[in-house]
LUMLUMTI-16579 format. One record per atom (N, C-alpha, C): residue in one letter; atom name; z, x, y. Coordinates in pm, whole numbers, plus 50000, padded with zeros to 5 digits. Layout:
N
> A|CA|Z|X|Y;
...
# end
This chain:
223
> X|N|27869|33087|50349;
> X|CA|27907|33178|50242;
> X|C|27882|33323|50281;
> X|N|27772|33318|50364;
> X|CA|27705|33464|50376;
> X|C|27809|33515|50489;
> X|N|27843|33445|50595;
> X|CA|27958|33485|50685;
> X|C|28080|33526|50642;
> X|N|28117|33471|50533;
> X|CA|28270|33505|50476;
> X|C|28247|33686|50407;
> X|N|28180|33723|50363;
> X|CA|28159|33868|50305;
> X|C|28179|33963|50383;
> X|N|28238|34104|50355;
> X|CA|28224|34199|50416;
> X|C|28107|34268|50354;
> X|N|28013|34320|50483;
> X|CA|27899|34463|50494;
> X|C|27902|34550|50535;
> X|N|27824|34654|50485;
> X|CA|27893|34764|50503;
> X|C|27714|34844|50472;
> X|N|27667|34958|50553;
> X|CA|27564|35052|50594;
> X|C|27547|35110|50441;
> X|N|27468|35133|50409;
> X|CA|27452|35264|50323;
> X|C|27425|35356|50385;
> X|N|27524|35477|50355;
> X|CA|27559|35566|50453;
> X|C|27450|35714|50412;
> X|N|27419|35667|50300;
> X|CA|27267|35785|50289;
> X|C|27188|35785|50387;
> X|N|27102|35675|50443;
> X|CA|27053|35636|50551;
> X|C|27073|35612|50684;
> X|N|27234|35607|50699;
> X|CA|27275|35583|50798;
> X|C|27372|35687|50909;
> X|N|27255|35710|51003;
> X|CA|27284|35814|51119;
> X|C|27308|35751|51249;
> X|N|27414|35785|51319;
> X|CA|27488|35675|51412;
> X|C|27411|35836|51546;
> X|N|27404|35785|51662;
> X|CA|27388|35904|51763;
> X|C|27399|35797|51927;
> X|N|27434|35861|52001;
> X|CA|27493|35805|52153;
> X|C|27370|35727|52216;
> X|N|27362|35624|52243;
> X|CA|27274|35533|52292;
> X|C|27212|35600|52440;
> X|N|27065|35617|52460;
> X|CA|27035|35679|52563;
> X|C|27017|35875|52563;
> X|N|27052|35892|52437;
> X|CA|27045|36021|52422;
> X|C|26954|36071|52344;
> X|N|26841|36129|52378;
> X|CA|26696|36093|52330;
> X|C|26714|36230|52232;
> X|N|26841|36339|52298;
> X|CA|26796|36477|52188;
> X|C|26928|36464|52089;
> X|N|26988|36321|52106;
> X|CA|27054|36336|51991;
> X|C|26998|36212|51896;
> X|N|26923|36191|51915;
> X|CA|26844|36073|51867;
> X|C|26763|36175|51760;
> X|N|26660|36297|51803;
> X|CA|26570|36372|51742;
> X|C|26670|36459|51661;
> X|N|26765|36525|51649;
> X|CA|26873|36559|51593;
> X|C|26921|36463|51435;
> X|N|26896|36312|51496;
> X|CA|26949|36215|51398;
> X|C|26834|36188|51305;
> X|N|26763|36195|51334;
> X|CA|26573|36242|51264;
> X|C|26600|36342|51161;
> X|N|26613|36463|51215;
> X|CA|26671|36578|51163;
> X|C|26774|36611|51045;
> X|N|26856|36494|51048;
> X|CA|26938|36460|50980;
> X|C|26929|36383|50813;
> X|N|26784|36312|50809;
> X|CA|26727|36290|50723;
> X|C|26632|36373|50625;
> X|N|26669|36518|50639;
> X|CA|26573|36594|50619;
> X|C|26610|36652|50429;
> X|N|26702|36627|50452;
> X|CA|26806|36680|50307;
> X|C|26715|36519|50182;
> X|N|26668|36401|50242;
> X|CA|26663|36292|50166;
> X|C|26479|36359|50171;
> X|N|26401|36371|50257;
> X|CA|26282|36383|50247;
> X|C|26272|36530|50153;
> X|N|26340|36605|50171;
> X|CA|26354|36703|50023;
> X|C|26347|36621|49895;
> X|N|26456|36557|49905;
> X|CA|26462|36524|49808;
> X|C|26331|36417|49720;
> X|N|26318|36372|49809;
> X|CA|26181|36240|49762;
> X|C|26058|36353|49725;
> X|N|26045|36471|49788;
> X|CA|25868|36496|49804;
> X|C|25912|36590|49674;
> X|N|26109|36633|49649;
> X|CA|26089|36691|49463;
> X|C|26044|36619|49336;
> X|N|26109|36491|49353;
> X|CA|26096|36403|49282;
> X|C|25945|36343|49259;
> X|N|25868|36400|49382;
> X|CA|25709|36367|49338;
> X|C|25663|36452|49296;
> X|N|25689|36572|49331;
> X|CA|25654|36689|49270;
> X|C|25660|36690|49108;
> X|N|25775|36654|49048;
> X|CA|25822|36635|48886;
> X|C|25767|36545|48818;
> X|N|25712|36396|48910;
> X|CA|25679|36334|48865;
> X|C|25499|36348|48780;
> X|N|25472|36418|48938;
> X|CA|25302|36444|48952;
> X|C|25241|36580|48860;
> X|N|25300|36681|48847;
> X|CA|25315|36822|48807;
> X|C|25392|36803|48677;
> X|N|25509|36817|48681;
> X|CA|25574|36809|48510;
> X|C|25618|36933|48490;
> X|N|25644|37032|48652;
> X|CA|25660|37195|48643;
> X|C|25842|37229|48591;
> X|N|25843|37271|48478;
> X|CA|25965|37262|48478;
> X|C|26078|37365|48586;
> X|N|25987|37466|48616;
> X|CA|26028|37544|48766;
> X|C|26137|37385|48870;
> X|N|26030|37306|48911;
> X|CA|26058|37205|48955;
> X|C|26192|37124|48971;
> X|N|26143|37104|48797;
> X|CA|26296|37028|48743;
> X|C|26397|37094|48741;
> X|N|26408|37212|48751;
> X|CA|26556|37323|48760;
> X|C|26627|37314|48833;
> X|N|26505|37317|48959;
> X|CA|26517|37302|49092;
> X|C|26592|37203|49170;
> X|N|26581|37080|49094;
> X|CA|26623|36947|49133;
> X|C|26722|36921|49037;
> X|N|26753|37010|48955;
> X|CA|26871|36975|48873;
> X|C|26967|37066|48968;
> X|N|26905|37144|48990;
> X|CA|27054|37242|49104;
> X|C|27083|37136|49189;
> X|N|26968|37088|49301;
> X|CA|27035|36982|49373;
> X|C|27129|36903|49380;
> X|N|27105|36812|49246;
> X|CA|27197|36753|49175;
> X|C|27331|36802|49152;
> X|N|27350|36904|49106;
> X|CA|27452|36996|49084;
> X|C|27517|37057|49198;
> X|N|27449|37079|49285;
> X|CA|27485|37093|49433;
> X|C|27589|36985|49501;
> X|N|27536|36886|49476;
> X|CA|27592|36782|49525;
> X|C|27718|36738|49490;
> X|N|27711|36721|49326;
> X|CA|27841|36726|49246;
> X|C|27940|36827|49293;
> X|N|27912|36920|49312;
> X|CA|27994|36992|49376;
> X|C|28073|36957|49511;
> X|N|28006|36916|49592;
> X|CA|28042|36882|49728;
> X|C|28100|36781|49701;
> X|N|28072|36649|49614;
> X|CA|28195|36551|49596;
> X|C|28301|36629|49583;
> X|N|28287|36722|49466;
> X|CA|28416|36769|49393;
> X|C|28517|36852|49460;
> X|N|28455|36854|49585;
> X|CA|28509|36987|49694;
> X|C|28609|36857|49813;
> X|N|28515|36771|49844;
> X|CA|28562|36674|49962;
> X|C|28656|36611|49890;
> X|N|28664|36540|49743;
> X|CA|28751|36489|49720;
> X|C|28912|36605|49679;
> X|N|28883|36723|49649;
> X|CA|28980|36795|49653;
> X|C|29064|36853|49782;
> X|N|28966|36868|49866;
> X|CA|29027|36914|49996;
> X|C|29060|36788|50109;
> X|N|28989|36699|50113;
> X|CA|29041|36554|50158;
> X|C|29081|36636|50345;
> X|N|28974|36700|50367;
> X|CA|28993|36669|50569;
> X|C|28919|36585|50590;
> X|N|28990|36510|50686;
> X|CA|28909|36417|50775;
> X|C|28791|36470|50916;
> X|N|28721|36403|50871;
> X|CA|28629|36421|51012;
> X|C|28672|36419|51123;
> X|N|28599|36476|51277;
> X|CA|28648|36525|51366;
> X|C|28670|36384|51432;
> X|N|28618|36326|51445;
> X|CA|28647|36167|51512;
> X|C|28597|36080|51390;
> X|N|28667|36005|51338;
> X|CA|28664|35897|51221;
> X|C|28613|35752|51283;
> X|N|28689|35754|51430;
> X|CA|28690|35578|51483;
> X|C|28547|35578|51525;
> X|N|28492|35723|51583;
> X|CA|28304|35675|51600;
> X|C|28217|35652|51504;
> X|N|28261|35692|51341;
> X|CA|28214|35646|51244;
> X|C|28278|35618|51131;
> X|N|28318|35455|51198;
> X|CA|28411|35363|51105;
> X|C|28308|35389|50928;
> X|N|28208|35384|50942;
> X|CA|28112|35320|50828;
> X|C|28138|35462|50729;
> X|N|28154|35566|50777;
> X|CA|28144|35675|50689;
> X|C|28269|35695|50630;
> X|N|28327|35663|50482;
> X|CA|28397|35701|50430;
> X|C|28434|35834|50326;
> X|N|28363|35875|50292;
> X|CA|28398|36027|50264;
> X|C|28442|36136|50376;
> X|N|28554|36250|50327;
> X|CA|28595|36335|50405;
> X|C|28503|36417|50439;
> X|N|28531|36515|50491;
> X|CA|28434|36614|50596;
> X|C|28453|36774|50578;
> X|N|28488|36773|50466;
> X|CA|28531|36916|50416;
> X|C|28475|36925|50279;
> X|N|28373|36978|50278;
> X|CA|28252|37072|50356;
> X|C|28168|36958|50350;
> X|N|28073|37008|50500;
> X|CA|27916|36901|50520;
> X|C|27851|36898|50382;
> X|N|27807|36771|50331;
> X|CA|27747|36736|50228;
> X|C|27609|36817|50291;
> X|N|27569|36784|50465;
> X|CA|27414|36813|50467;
> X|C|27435|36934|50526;
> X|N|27516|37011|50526;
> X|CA|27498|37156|50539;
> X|C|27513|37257|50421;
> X|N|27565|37167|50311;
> X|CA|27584|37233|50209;
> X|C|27452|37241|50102;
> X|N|27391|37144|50150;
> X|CA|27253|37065|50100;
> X|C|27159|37198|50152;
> X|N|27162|37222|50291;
> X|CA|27094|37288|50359;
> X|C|27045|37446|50325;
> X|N|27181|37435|50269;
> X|CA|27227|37637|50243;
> X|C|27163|37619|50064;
> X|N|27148|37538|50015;
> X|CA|27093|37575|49907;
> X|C|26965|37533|49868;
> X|N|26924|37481|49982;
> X|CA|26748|37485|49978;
> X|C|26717|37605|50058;
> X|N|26793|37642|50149;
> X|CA|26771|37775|50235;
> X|C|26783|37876|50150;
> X|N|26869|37858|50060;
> X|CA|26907|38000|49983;
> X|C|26802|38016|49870;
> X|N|26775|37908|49770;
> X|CA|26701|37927|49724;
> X|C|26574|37955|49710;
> X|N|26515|37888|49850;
> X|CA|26336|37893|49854;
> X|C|26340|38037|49930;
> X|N|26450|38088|50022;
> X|CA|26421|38245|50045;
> X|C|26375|38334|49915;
> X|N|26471|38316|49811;
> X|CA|26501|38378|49703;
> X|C|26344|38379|49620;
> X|N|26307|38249|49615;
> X|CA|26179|38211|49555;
> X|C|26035|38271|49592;
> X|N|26057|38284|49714;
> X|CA|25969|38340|49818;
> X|C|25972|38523|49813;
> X|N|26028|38550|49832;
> X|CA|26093|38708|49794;
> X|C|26061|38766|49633;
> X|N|26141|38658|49555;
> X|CA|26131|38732|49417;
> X|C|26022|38654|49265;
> X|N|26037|38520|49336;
> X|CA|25862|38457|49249;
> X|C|25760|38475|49260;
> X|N|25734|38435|49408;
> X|CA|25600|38463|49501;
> X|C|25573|38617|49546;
> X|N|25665|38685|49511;
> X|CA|25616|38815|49631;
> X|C|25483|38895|49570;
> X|N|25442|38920|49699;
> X|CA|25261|39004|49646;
> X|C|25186|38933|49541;
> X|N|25193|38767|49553;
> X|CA|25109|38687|49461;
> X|C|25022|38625|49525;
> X|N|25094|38478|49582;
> X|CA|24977|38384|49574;
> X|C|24996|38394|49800;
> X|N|25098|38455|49797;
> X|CA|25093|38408|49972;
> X|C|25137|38516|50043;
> X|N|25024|38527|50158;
> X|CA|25017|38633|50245;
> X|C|25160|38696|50282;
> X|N|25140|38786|50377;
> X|CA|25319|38855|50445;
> X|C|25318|38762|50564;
> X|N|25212|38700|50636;
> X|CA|25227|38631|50752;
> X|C|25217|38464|50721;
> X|N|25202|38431|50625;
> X|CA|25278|38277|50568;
> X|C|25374|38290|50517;
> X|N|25414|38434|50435;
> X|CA|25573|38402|50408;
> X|C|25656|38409|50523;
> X|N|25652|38432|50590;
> X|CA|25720|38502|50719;
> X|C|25747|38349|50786;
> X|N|25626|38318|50792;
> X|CA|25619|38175|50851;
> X|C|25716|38047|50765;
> X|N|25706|38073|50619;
> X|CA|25804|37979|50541;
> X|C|25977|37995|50608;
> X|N|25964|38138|50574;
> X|CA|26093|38189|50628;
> X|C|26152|38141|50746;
> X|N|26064|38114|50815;
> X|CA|26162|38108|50936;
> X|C|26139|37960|50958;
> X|N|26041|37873|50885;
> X|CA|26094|37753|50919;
> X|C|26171|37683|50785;
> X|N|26212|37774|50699;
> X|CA|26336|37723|50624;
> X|C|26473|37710|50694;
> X|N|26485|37892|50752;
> X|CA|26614|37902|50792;
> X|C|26609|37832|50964;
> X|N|26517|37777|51031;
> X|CA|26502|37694|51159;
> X|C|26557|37537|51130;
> X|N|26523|37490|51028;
> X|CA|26513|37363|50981;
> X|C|26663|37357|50924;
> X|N|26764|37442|50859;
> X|CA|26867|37482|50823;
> X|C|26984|37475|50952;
> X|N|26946|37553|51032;
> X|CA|27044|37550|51168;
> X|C|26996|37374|51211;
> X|N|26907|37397|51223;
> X|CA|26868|37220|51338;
> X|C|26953|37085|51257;
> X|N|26950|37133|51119;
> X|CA|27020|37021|51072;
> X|C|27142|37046|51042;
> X|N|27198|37142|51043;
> X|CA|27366|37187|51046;
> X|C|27426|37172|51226;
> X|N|27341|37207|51272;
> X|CA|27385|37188|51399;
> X|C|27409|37035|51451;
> X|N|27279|36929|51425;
> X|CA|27315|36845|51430;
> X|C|27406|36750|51370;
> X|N|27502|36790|51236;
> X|CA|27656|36738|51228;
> X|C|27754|36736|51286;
> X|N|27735|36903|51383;
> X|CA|27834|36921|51496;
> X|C|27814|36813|51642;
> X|N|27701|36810|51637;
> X|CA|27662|36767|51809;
> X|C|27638|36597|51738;
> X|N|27629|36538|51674;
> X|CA|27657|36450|51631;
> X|C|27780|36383|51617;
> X|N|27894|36456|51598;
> X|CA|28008|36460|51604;
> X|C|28105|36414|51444;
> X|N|27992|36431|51341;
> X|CA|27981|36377|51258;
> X|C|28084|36514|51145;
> X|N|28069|36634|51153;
> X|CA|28139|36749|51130;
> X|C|28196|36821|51253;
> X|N|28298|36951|51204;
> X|CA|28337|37056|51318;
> X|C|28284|37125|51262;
> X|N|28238|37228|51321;
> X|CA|28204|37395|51274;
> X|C|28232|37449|51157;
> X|N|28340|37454|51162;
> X|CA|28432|37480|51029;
> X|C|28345|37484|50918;
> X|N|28400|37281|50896;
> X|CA|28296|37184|50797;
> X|C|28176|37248|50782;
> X|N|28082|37255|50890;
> X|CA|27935|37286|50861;
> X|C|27955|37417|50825;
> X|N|28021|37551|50878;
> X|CA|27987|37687|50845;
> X|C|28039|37678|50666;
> X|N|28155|37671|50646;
> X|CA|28218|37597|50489;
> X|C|28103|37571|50381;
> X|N|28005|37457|50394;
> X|CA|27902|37363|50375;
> X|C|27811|37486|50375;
> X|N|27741|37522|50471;
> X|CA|27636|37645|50422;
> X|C|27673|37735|50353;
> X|N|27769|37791|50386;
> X|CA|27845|37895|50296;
> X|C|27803|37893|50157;
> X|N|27891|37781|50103;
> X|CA|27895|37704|49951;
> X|C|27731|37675|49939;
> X|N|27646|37618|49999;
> X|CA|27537|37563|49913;
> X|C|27457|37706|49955;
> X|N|27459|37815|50012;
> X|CA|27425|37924|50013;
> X|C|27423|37985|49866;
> X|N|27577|38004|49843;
> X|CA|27597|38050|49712;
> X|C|27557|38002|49626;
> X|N|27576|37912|49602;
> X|CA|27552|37804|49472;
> X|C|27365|37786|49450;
> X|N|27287|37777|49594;
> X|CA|27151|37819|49576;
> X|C|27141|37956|49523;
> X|N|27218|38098|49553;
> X|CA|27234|38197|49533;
> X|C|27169|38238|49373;
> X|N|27298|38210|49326;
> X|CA|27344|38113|49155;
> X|C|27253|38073|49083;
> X|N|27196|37988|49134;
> X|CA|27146|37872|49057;
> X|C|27004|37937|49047;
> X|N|26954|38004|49184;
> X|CA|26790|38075|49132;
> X|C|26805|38195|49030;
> X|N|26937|38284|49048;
> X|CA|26954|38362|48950;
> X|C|26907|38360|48778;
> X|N|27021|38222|48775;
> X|CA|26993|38204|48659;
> X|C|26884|38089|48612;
> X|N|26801|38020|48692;
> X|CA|26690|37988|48657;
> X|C|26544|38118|48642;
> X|N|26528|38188|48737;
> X|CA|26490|38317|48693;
> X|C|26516|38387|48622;
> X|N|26599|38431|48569;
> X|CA|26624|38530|48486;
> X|C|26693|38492|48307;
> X|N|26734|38396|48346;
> X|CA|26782|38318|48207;
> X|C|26751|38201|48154;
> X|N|26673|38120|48208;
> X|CA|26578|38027|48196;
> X|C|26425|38001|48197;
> X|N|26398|38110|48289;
> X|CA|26231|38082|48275;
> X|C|26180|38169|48159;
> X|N|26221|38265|48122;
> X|CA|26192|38317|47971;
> X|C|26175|38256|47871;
> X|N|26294|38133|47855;
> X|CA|26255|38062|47756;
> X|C|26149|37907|47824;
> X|N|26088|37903|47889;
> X|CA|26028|37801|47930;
> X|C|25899|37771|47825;
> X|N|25870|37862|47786;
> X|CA|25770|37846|47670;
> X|C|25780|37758|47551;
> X|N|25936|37776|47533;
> X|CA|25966|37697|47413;
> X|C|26001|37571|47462;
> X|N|26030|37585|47591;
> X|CA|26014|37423|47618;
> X|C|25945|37326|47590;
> X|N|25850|37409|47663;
> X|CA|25687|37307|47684;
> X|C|25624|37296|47546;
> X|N|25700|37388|47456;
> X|CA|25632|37367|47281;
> X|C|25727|37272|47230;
> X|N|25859|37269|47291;
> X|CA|25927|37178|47163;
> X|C|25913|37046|47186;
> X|N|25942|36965|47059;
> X|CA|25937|36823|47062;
> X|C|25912|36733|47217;
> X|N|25998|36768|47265;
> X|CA|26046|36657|47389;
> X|C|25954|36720|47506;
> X|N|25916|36826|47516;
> X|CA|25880|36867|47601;
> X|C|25690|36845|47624;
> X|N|25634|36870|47493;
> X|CA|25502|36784|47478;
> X|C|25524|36643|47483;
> X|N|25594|36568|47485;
> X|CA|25610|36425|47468;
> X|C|25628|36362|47603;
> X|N|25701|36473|47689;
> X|CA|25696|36486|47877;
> X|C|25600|36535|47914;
> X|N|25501|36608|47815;
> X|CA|25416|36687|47916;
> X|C|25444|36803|48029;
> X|N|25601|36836|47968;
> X|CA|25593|36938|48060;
> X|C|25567|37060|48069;
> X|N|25498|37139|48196;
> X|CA|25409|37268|48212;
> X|C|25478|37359|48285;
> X|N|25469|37441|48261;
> X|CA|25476|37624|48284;
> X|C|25431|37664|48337;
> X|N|25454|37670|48512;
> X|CA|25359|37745|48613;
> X|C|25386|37899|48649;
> X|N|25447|37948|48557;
> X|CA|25529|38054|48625;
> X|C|25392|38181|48643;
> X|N|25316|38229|48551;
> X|CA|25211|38303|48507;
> X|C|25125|38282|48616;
> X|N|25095|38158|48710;
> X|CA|25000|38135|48794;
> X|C|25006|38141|48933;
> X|N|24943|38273|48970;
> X|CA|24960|38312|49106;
> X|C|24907|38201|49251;
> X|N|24836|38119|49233;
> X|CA|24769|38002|49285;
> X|C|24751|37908|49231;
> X|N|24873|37783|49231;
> X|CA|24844|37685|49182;
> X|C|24731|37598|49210;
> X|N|24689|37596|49355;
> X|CA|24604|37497|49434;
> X|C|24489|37548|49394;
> X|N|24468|37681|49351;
> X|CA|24320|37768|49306;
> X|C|24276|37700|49190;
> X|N|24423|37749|49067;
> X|CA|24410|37675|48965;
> X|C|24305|37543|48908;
> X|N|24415|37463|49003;
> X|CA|24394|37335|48980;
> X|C|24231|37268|49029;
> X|N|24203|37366|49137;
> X|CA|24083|37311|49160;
> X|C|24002|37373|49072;
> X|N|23989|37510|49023;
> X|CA|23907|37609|48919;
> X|C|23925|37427|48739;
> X|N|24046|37440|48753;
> X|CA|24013|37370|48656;
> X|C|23939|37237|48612;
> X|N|23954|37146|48776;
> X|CA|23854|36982|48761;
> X|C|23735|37016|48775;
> X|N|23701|37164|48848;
> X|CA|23598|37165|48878;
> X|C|23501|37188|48730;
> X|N|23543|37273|48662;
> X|CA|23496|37322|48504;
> X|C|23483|37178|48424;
> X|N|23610|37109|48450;
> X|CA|23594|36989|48353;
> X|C|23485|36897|48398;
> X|N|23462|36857|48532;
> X|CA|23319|36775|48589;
> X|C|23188|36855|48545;
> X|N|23187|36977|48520;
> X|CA|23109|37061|48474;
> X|C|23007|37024|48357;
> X|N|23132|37014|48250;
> X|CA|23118|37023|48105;
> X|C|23153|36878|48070;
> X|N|23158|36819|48149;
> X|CA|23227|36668|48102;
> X|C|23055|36546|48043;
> X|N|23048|36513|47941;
> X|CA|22899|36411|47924;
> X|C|22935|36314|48045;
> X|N|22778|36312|48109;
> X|CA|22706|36210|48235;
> X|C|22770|36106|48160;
> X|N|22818|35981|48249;
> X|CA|22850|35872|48145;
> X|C|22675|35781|48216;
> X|N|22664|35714|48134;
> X|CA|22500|35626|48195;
> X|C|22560|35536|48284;
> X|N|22455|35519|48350;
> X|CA|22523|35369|48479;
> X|C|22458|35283|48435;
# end
């Protein structure tokens, strides 16, 4: 029974690279980097409850929708199709370069206009910086040398999730985090527990200033 079925990769996970080719192998590593974003947001929202967070990962989301809405409108095919029978979506624009440009675009933006002269030095931002936009090329590049996009595709793909990160911090800054207050007061939002980090220049300070006070003041329980 099990022989008669067709299978087929899930292609989220699935990175094809030339047998014996050890730097397109680390490239194909590289390539998973858009999904490990994504998992360590989703712990973040889960663990925290920052609605900063959730904005954040709602752009993603929205990011993405987009890039369906783009590949299924423009419908190019990838540069060689027969080396990756398994991948059926078109190739106009890179889903993971488009992915790329709007975590690039945004955490610059975040870094610059949330964080600036707060919680992190000029020589750790510097350092974020450049391994945002490092981590950005390494994984746009590897669609090309993968053979998985052309240039085009990938420059297209950053472009768009450039902008759209552009966008999307705009108006989470400036037209959304104002009202974040009333979030975390209304109905649904105490019922999520969700919190308002925006006011706090050191979260990690915070958080330790605060267990530490509560072990403080907390009654000895008896053993």
């Amino acid at each position: 029974m099990a022989s008669e079925l067709s299978w087929k990769p899930l292609s989220l996970f699935y990175v094809e690279y030339p047998i014996g080719d050890r730097f397109g192998k680390l490239l194909a590593y590289s390539s998973m980097v858009p999904i490990f974003i994504i998992i360590s947001n989703v712990t973040l929202i889960v663990s925290r409850r920052d609605l900063h967070t959730l904005f954040y990962f709602l752009g993603c989301l929205s990011n993405e929708l987009s890039n369906y809405a783009l590949k299924s409108l423009i419908m190019q095919q990838r540069p060689f199709p027969s080396l990756h029978p398994s991948i059926e979506s078109s190739g106009m624009p890179s889903n993971h370069a488009q992915f790329m440009g709007f975590f690039c675009a945004y955490t610059t933006l975040f870094l610059s206009i949330r964080l600036s002269q707060r919680s992190l030095s000029r020589r750790t931002t510097l350092f974020i910086y450049l391994l945002c936009i490092s981590t950005t090329l390494i994984v746009c590049y590897s669609r090309v040398y993968l053979l998985y996009h052309t240039l085009f595709q990938v420059i297209v793909g950053i472009t768009v999730g450039g902008l759209f990160g552009t966008v999307w911090f705009l108006v989470v800054h400036y037209a959304l985090t104002p009202i974040f207050p009333r979030i975390t007061d209304s109905c649904i939002g105490q019922f999520l527990m969700l919190q308002d980090f925006t006011h706090i220049n050191n979260f990690v300070q915070f958080e330790y200033t605060v267990v530490r006070n509560h072990i403080r003041i907390r009654p000895e329980v008896p053993m």
